[in-house]
NULOBA-156556 format. One line per 5 residues: number of its first residue (from 1); their letters; for each residue x, y, z of N, C-alpha, C. Coordinates in Angstrom, 2 decimals. Layout:
BEGIN
NUM = A = X Y Z X Y Z X Y Z  ...
// end
This chain:
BEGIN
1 = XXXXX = 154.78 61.06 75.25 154.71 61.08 73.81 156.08 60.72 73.26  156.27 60.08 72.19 156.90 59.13 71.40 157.42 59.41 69.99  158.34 59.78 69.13 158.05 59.53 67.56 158.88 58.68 67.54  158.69 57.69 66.54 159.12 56.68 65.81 158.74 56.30 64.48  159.40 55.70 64.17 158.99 54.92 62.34 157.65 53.57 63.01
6 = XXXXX = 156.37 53.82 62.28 155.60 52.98 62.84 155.32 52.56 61.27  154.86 50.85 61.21 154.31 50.26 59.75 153.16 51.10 59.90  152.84 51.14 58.33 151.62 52.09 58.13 150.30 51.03 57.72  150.47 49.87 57.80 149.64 48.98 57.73 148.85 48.79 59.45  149.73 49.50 60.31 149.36 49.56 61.89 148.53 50.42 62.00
11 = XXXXX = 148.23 51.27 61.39 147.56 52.70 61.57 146.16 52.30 60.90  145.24 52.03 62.00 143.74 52.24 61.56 143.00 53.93 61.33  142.70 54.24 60.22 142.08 55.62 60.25 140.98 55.43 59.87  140.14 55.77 61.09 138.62 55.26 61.17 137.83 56.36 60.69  138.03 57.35 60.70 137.24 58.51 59.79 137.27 58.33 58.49
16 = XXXXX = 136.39 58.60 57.25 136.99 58.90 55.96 137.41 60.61 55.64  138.15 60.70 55.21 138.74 62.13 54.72 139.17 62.04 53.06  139.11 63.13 52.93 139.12 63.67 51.03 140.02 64.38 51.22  141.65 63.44 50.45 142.49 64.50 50.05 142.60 65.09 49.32  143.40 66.09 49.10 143.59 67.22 48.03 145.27 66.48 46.99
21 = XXXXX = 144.52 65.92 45.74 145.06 65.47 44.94 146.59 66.26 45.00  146.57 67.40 44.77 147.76 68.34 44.14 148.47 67.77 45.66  148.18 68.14 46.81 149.12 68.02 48.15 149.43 66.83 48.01  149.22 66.09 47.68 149.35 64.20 47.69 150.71 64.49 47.33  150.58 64.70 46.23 151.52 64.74 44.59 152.24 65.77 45.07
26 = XXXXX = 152.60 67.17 45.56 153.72 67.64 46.10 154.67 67.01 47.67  153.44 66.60 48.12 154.31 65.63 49.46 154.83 64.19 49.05  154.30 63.96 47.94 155.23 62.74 46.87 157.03 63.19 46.62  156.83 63.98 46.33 157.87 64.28 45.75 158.81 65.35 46.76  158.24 65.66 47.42 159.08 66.35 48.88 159.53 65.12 49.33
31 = XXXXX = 159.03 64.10 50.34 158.99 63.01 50.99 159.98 61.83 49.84  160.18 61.84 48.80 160.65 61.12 47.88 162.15 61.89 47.57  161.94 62.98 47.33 163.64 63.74 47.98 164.37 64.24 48.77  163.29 64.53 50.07 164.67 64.93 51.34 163.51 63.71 52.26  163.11 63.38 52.29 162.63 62.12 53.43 161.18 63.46 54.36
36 = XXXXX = 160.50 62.75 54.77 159.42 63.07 55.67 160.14 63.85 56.91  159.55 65.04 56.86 159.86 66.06 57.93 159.26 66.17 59.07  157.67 66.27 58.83 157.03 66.49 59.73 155.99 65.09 60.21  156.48 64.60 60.98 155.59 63.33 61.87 154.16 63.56 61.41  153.35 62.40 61.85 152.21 62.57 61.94 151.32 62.40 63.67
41 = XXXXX = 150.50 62.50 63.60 149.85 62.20 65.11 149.42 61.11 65.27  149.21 60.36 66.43 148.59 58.99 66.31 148.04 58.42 67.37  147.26 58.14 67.72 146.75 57.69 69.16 147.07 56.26 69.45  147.72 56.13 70.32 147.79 54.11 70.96 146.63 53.95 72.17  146.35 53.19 71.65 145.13 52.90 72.25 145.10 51.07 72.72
46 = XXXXX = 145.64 50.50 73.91 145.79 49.51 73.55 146.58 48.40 73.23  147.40 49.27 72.18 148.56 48.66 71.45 148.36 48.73 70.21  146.83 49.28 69.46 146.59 49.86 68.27 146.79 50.79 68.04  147.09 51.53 66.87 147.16 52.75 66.45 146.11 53.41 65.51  145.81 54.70 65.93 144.72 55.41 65.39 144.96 56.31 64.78
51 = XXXXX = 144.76 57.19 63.47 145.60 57.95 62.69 144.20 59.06 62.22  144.29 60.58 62.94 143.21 61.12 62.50 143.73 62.21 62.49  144.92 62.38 61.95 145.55 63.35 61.30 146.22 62.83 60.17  147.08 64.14 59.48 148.23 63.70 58.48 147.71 63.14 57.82  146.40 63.30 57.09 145.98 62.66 56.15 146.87 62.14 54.61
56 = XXXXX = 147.48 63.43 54.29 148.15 63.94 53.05 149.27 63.13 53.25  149.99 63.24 54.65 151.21 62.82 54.44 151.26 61.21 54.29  150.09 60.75 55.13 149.68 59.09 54.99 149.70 58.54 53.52  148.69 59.07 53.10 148.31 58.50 51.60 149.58 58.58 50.65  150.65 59.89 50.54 151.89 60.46 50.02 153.19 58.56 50.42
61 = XXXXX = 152.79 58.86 51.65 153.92 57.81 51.91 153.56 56.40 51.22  151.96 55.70 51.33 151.41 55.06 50.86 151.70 55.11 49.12  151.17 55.62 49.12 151.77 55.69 47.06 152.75 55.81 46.97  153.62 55.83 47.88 155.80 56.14 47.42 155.94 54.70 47.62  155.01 53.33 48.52 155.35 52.28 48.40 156.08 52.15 49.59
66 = XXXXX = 155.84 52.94 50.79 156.57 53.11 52.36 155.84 51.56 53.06  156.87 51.73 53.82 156.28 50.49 54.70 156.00 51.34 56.03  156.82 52.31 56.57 157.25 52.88 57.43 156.12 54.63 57.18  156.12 54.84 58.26 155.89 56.24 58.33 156.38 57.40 60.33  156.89 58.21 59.69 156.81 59.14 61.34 156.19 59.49 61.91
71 = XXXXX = 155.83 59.02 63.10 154.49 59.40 63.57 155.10 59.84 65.29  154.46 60.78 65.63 154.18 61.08 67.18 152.95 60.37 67.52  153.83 59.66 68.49 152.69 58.40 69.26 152.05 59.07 70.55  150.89 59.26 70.84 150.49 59.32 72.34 149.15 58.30 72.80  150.09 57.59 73.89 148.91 56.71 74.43 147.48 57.56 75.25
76 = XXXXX = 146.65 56.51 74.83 145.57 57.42 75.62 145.01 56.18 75.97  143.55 55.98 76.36 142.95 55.44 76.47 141.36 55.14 75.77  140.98 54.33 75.95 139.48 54.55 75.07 138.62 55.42 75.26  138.29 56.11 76.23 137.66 57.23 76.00 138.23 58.26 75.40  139.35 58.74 75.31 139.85 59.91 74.08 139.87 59.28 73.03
81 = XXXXX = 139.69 57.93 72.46 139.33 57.54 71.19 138.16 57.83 70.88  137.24 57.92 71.47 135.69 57.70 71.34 135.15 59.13 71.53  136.33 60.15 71.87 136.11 61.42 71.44 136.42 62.00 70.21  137.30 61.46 70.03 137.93 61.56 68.45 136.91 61.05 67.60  136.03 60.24 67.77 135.26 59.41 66.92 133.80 60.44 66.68
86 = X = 133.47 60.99 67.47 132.53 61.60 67.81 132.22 62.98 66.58
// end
């Protein structure tokens, strides 16, 4: 396992999830004055990336206009994707 700054245009999140407006909008403004603390999770699969966590912090970085986001990378393979999917 890995963290790095990964483009967030790399990150396929194949589930849909419903964020919680208010968390958006306080991790806006956390993330917009001391920088992103806590990584997100991410599966490589491939050489793709899969994002089925960190919902809040995704979308937060996304509306600040990030190109970049922190993510803990762990490669797996396609069958732990297709558990995740499940």
């Amino acid at each position: 396992m890995r963290v790095e700054e990964i483009p967030l245009d790399r990150i396929k999140r194949p589930l849909p999830r419903q964020n919680d407006p208010e968390k958006v909008k306080f991790l806006m403004e956390s993330i917009a004055q001391i920088g992103q603390q806590e990584p997100i999770d991410v599966l490589e699969v491939e050489g793709q990336y899969y994002g089925f966590s960190g919902c809040h912090r995704y979308e937060a970085c996304q509306r600040l206009g990030k190109k970049t986001i922190l993510a803990r990378i762990r490669k797996a393979p396609k069958s732990v994707l297709k558990m995740h999917m499940a």
